[in-house]
C-alpha positions in Angstrom: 198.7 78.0 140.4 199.4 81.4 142.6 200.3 83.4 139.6 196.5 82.4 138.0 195.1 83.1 141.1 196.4 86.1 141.5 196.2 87.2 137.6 191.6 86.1 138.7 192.3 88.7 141.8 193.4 91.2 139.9 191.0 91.2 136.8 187.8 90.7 139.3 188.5 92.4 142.7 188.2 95.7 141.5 184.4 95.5 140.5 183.5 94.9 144.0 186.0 97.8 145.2 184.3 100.1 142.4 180.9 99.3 143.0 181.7 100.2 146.7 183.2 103.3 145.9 180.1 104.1 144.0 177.7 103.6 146.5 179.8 105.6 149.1 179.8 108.6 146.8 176.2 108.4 145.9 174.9 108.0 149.9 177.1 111.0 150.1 175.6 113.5 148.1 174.7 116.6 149.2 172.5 118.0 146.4 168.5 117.7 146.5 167.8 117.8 142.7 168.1 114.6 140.7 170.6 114.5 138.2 169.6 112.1 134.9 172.5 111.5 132.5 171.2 110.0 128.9 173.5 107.9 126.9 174.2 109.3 123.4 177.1 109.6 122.4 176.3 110.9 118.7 174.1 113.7 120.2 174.1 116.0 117.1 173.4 113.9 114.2 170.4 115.2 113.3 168.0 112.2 113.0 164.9 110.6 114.4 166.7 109.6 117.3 167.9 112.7 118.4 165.0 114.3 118.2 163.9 111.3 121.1 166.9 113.0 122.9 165.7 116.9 123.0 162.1 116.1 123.0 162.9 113.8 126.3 165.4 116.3 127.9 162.6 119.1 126.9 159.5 117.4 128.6 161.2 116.3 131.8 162.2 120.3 131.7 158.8 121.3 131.6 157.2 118.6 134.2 160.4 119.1 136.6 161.7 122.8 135.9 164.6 122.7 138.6 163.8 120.0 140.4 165.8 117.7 138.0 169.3 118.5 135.9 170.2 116.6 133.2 173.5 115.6 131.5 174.3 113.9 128.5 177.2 111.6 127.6 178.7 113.0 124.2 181.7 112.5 122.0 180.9 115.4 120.1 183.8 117.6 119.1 181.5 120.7 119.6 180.8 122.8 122.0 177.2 122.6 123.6 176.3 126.3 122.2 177.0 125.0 118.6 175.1 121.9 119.6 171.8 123.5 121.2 172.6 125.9 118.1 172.1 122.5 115.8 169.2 121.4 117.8 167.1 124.8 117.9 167.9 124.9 113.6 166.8 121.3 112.9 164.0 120.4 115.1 162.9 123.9 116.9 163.7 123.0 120.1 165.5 125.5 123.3 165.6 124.6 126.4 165.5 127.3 129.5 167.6 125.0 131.9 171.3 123.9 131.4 172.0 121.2 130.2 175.6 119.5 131.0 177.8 118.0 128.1 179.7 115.0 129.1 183.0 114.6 126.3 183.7 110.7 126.2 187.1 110.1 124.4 186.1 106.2 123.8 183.2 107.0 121.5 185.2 105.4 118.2 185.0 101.8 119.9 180.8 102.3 119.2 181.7 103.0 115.4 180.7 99.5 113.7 183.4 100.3 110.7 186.3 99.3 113.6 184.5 96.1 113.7 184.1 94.7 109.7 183.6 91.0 111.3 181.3 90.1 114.7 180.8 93.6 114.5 177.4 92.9 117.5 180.1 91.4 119.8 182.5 94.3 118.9 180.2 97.0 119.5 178.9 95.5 122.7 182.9 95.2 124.5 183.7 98.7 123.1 180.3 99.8 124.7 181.6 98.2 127.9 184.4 100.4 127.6 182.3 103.3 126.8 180.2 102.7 129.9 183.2 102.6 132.1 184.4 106.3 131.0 181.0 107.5 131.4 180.8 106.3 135.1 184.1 107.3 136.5 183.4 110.5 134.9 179.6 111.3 136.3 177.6 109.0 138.3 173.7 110.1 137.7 170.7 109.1 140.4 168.9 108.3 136.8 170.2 106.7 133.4 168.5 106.4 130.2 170.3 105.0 127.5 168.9 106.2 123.8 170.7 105.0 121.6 170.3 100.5 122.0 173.9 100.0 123.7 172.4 97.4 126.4 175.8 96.7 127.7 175.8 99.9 129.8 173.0 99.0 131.9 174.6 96.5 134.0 177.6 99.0 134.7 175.6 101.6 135.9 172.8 99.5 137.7 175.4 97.4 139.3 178.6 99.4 139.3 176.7 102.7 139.7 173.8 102.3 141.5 171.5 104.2 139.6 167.9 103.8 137.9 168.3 102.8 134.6 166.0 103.5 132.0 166.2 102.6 128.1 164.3 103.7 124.9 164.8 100.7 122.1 164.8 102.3 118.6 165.6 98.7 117.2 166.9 95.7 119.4 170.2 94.9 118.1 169.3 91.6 117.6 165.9 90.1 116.2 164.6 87.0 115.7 164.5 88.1 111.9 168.1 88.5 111.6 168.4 84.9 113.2 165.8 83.8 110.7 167.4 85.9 107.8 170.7 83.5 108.4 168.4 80.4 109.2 167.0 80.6 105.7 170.3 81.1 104.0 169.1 84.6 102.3 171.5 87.2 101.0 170.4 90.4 102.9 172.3 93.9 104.5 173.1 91.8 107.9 173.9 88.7 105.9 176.4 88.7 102.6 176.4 86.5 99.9 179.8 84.6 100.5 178.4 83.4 104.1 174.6 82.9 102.9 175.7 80.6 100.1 178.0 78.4 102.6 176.3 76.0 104.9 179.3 75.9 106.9 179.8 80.0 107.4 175.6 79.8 107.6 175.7 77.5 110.6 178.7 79.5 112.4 177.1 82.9 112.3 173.7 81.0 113.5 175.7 80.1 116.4 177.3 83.6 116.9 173.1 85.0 116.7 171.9 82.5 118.7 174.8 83.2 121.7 174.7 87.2 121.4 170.7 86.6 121.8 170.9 85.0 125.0 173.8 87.5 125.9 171.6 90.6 125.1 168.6 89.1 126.4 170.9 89.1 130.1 171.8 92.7 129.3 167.9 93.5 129.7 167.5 92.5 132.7 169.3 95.3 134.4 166.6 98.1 133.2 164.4 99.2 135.2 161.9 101.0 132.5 161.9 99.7 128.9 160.5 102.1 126.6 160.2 100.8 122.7 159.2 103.0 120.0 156.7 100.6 118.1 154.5 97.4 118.3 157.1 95.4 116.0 159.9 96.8 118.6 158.0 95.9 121.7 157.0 92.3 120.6 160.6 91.4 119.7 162.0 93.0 122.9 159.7 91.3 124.9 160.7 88.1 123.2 164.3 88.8 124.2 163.6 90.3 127.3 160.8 88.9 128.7 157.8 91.0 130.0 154.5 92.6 128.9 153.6 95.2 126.4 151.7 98.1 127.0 151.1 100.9 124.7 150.9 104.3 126.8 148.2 106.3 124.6 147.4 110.2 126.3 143.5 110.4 127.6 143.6 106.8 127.9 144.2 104.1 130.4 147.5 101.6 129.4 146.3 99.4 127.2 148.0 96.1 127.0 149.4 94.7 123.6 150.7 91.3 124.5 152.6 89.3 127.3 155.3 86.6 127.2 155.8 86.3 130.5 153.9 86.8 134.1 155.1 88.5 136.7 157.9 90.6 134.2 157.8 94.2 134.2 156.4 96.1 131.5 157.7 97.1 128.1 156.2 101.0 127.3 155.3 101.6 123.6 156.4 105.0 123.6 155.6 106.6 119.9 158.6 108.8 119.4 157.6 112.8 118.4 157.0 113.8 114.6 156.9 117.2 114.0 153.1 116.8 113.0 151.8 120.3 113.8 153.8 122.0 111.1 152.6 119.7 108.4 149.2 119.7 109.2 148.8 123.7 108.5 149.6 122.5 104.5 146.4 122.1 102.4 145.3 119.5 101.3 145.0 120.3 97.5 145.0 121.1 94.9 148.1 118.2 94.1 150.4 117.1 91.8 150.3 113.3 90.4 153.9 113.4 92.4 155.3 110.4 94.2 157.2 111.6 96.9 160.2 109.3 98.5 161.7 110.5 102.1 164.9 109.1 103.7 168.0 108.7 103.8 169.8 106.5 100.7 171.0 103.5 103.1 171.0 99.5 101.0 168.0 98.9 103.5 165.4 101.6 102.3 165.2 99.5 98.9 165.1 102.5 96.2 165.2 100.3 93.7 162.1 98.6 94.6 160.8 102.5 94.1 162.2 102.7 90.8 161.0 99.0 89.9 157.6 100.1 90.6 157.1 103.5 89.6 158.8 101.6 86.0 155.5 99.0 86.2 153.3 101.8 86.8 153.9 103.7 83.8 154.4 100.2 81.3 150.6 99.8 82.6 149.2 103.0 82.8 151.1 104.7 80.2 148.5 107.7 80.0 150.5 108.9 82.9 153.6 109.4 81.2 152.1 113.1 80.2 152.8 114.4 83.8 153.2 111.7 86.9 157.0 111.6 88.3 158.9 110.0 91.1 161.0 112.4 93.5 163.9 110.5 95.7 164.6 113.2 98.5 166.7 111.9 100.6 170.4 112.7 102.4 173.8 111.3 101.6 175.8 110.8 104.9 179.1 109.5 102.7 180.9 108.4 99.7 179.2 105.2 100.0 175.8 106.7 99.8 176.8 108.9 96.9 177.6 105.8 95.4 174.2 104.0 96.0 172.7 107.1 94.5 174.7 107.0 91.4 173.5 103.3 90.6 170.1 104.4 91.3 169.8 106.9 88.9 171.8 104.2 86.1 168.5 101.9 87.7 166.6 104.4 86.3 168.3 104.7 82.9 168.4 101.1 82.1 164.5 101.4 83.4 163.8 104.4 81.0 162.6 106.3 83.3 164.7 108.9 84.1 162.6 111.7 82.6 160.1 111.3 84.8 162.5 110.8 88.2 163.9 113.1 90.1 166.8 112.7 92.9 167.1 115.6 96.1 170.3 115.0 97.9 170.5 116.7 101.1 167.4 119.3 100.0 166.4 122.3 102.6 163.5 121.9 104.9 162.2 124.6 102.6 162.0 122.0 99.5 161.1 119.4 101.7 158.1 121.4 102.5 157.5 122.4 98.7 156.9 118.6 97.9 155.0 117.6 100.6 152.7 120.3 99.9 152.8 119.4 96.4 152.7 115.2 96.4 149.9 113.0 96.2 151.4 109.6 97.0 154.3 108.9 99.5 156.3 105.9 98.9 157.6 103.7 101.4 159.8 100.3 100.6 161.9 99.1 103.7 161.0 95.6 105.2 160.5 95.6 108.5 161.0 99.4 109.6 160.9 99.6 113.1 158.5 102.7 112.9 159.0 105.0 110.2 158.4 108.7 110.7 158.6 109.5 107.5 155.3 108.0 106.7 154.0 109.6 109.6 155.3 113.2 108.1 153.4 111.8 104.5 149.8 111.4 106.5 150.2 114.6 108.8 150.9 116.6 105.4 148.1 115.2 103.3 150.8 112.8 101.4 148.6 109.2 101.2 151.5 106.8 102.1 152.1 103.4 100.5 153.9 101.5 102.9 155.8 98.5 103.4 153.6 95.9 104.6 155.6 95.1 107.8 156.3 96.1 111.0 155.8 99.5 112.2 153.8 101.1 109.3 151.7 98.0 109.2 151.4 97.4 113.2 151.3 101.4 114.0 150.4 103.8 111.5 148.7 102.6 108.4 145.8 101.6 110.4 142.1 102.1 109.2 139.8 104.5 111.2 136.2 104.6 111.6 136.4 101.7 108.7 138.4 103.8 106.1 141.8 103.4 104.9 144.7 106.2 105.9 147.0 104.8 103.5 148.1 101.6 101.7 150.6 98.7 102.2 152.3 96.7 99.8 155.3 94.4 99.3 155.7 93.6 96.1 156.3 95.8 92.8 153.2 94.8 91.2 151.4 95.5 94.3 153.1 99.4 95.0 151.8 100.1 91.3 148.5 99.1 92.0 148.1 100.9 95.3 149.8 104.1 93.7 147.3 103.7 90.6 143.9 103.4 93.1 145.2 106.6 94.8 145.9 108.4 91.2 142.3 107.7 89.6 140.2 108.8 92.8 138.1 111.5 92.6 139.3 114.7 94.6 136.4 114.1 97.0 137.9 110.2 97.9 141.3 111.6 97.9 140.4 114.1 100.4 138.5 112.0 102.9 142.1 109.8 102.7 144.1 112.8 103.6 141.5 113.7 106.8 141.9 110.0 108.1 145.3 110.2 107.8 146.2 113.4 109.2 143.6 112.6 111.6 145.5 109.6 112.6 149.1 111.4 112.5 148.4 113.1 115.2 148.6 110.3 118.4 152.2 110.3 116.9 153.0 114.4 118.1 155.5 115.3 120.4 153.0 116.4 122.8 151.8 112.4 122.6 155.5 111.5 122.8 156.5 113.7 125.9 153.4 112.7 128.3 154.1 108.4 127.2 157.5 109.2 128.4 156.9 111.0 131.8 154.0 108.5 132.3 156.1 105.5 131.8 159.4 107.5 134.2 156.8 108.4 136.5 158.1 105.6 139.5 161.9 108.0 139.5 160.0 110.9 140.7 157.6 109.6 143.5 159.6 112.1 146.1 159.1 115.0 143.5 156.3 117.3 144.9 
C-alpha cells in the first residue's frame, strides 16, 4: 500500500511543483515586450500551413514592430538563415525583426509513421512529450499552436501560464471519420481488413468515439480558436463547443452558427493565398487545358481526374483534336512516386495518355506557365478543409471545378451578384459535364466567370488573412499602446 502510494506521489507531485515553478519565473520577468512562441515543429516544409506561420509572424511584426518578439518551436536541422532563406524563396516573405528558433530533439514522437496502429492516441502522448521540451526550454506570455497538436494547450495554459491561442487546419478528429467507420466504408483513415470486420469496425468506433471526448477536453484550454474554413469551424465547434464567427475586413463579425451559449468564439480566419501575383495574368486568350494542383497524396483522388477527363472525351470526342489534362503536383516520397506511377498506368488502361500530362515537383515558373495558359481547374478531394489551390485557379482566371464538399463548397465556389465563380461536382459524370459547359462558352461567358472569380479570390489575400488574425489576438495586446 505505501509503495503505490508513493509510486501516485511521485508520478503526480511534480505537476504542482512545475506549475509553481512556472508562475514564479513568469511574475519574475523583467522584460516589457511580450514574447509569443508558435508551435511548429515542421517549420520549413514549404506548404499551406507554413505560409499561416510567416504570414502570422509577419503581421504581428508590422502591427507590433518591437513591442512583441516571437519565437518558434522547431526541429528543423537548419539553421534559421537557411530557413528565412527558404521562406523569402517560396513564399516572398522577410521579416525586419528577429525571430528566435527554438531546436526540439522530441519532434520524431509527432511523426505518425512511429505510430502504424492508434496512430491519434500515439501522436497525442508523443505531443505531450513534445510540449514538455518546449516549456522547460522557453516559457512565452503568448502561445499559438499551428499545426492541430491540442495536447499542448493544457501544458502551457496550466503548467505555463501563458495565453494560448490555436489556428485549426483540420481537427484531428471529425465526426466524418467517426461516420466513415460507422458505415463500415473502406477509406484513407479506415482500411479494408477493419471496414470489412464488424468486430475490428465496432473497436475502432470505440477508440473514435473516446479520443473525441478526449480532444474535445484538450479544447478547452484555448483561449482563441482560429479555424481556417466554414467546414473546420462547424466541426470544431461540435467538438469544442462555442460559436462561429467569420472575421471578414471592412465588416462587422458576422456570425456563422452556435452550438452552445455562453462558449467563446471560434474565428474563421481564411488563411493567405498569394492572390496578387495571380491576378496580374490575363485572362485570355486560353488553352482547352485542364489544369490539376497538389500534391499526389491517396486523398486528392487523381484517379477520379483521370476517370473523368476519360468520360469527357468518350462523349465529346471532337475534343480529342486539342483538349489535355495536366497533373502538377509534388512527390514528398517513394510512396508518392509510386501513386504517380499507377496513375499514369490509370491512364494507359483509360487510353488517354496522349492527351495527359504529369509535372512532378515543377518550378513556380511552370506553375505560372499553366495557369496562365488553363481554362478549367480541376479539383476532386471529399471534404477538403479549404483548398487553396482552387483559390490560386479563380485569382488566376482558371474556372475551378470543385469538389462539392466542405471548404470549396462552404467558402469559395460561391455565386456573386447571382453568377457562378466556378462549379462543383462529385461524381465523374458530373466533373465532365461541368468541364464541358465551361469548354463550349463563348469567350465573352468565360470571361465574366474569370471576373467573378478573381473578384471573389481576393477576400482570401494575405492582407485579409493578417487583419482576421490580429482582429481575432486583439484581447493579448490590450496594454499595447
Amino acid at each position: 500500500m505505501l509503495c503505490c502510494l508513493f509510486y501516485f506521489l511521485a508520478c503526480f507531485c511534480w505537476i504542482p511543483a512545475l506549475a509553481l515553478y512556472f508562475r514564479i519565473k513568469k511574475f519574475s520577468k523583467k522584460s516589457k515586450t511580450i514574447s509569443i512562441a508558435f508551435f511548429h515543429p515542421f517549420c520549413n516544409d514549404g506548404g499551406g500551413g507554413e505560409r499561416v506561420l510567416w504570414c502570422a509572424i509577419k503581421g504581428l511584426e508590422k502591427q507590433y514592430s518591437t513591442k512583441v518578439e516571437c519565437y518558434i518551436y522547431s526541429g528543423e536541422n537548419k539553421s534559421s538563415q537557411e530557413i528565412l532563406s527558404c521562406v523569402k524563396r517560396q513564399f516572398d516573405i522577410t521579416f525586419s525583426n528577429k525571430i528566435n528558433f527554438i531546436d526540439i530533439k522530441s519532434r520524431p514522437l509527432l511523426n505518425p509513421s512511429l505510430y502504424p496502429a492508434f496512430t491519434l492516441l500515439g501522436q497525442t502522448i508523443g505531443g505531450l512529450f513534445c510540449a514538455l521540451e518546449c516549456l522547460l526550454k522557453f516559457q512565452p506570455d503568448i502561445f499559438i499552436d499551428t499545426t492541430g497538436h491540442a495536447v499542448t494547450f493544457p501544458v502551457f495554459k496550466l503548467l505555463g501560464g501563458s495565453n494560448v491561442a490555436c489556428y485549426v487546419h483540420y481537427p484531428t478528429i471529425s465526426t466524418d471519420m467517426l461516420g466513415v467507420v460507422r458505415d463500415g466504408s473502406s477509406a484513407h483513415n479506415n482500411n479494408k481488413s477493419i471496414a470489412s470486420s464488424p468486430l475490428k469496425t465496432k473497436a475502432k468506433l470505440i477508440y473514435y468515439e473516446l479520443f473525441a471526448k478526449l480532444y474535445g477536453y484538450l479544447g478547452y484550454f484555448s483561449d482563441v480558436v482560429m479555424v481556417n474554413s466554414s467546414w473546420t469551424g462547424d466541426h470544431i465547434s461540435q467538438l469544442w463547443g462555442g460559436s462561429v464567427v467569420k472575421v471578414l475586413k471592412n465588416q462587422e463579425k458576422e456570425h456563422s452558427s452556435s452550438s452552445k451559449e455562453n462558449k467563446k468564439s471560434i474565428y474563421i480566419v481564411y488563411p493567405p493565398c498569394n492572390t496578387t501575383t495571380l491576378q496580374s495574368l490575363n485572362l485570355s486568350p486560353r488553352q482547352p487545358k485542364i489544369l490539376s494542383i497538389g500534391q499526389f497524396r491517396p486523398e486528392k483522388n487523381h484517379a477520379l481526374q483521370l476517370q473523368a477527363f476519360s468520360l469527357l472525351l468518350k462523349k465529346h470526342p471532337s475534343l480529342l483534336l486539342n483538349v489535355r489534362l495536366v497533373l502538377l503536383g509534388s512527390s514528398r516520397n517513394e510512396n508518392d512516386q509510386n501513386r504517380v506511377e499507377k496513375l499514369k498506368s490509370l491512364a494507359n488502361e483509360l487510353g488517354i495518355s496522349s492527351h495527359v500530362e504529369f509535372c512532378i515537383n515543377a518550378k513556380f515558373s511552370v506553375l505560372l506557365e499553366h495557369l496562365q495558359s488553363a481554362t478549367v481547374g480541376i479539383h476532386t478531394m471529399w471534404n477538403e478543409h479549404f483548398g487553396i489551390g482552387i483559390v490560386e485557379f479563380m485569382a488566376a482566371g482558371v474556372i475551378p471545378v470543385a469538389h462539392n464538399s466542405a471548404g470549396p463548397k462552404l467558402d469559395i465556389v460561391r455565386n456573386i451578384d447571382g453568377g457562378k465563380t466556378g462549379y462543383l461536382a462529385t461524381t465523374a459524370e458530373e466533373y465532365a459535364e461541368s468541364i464541358w459547359t465551361l469548354l463550349d462558352l463563348s469567350q465573352k461567358e468565360l470571361t465574366e466567370i474569370q471576373k467573378r472569380a478573381r473578384r471573389q479570390s481576393q477576400q482570401f489575400s494575405d492582407e485579409s488573412f493578417t487583419f482576421a488574425f490580429l482582429k481575432s489576438l486583439s484581447q493579448f495586446f490590450t496594454k499595447i499602446k
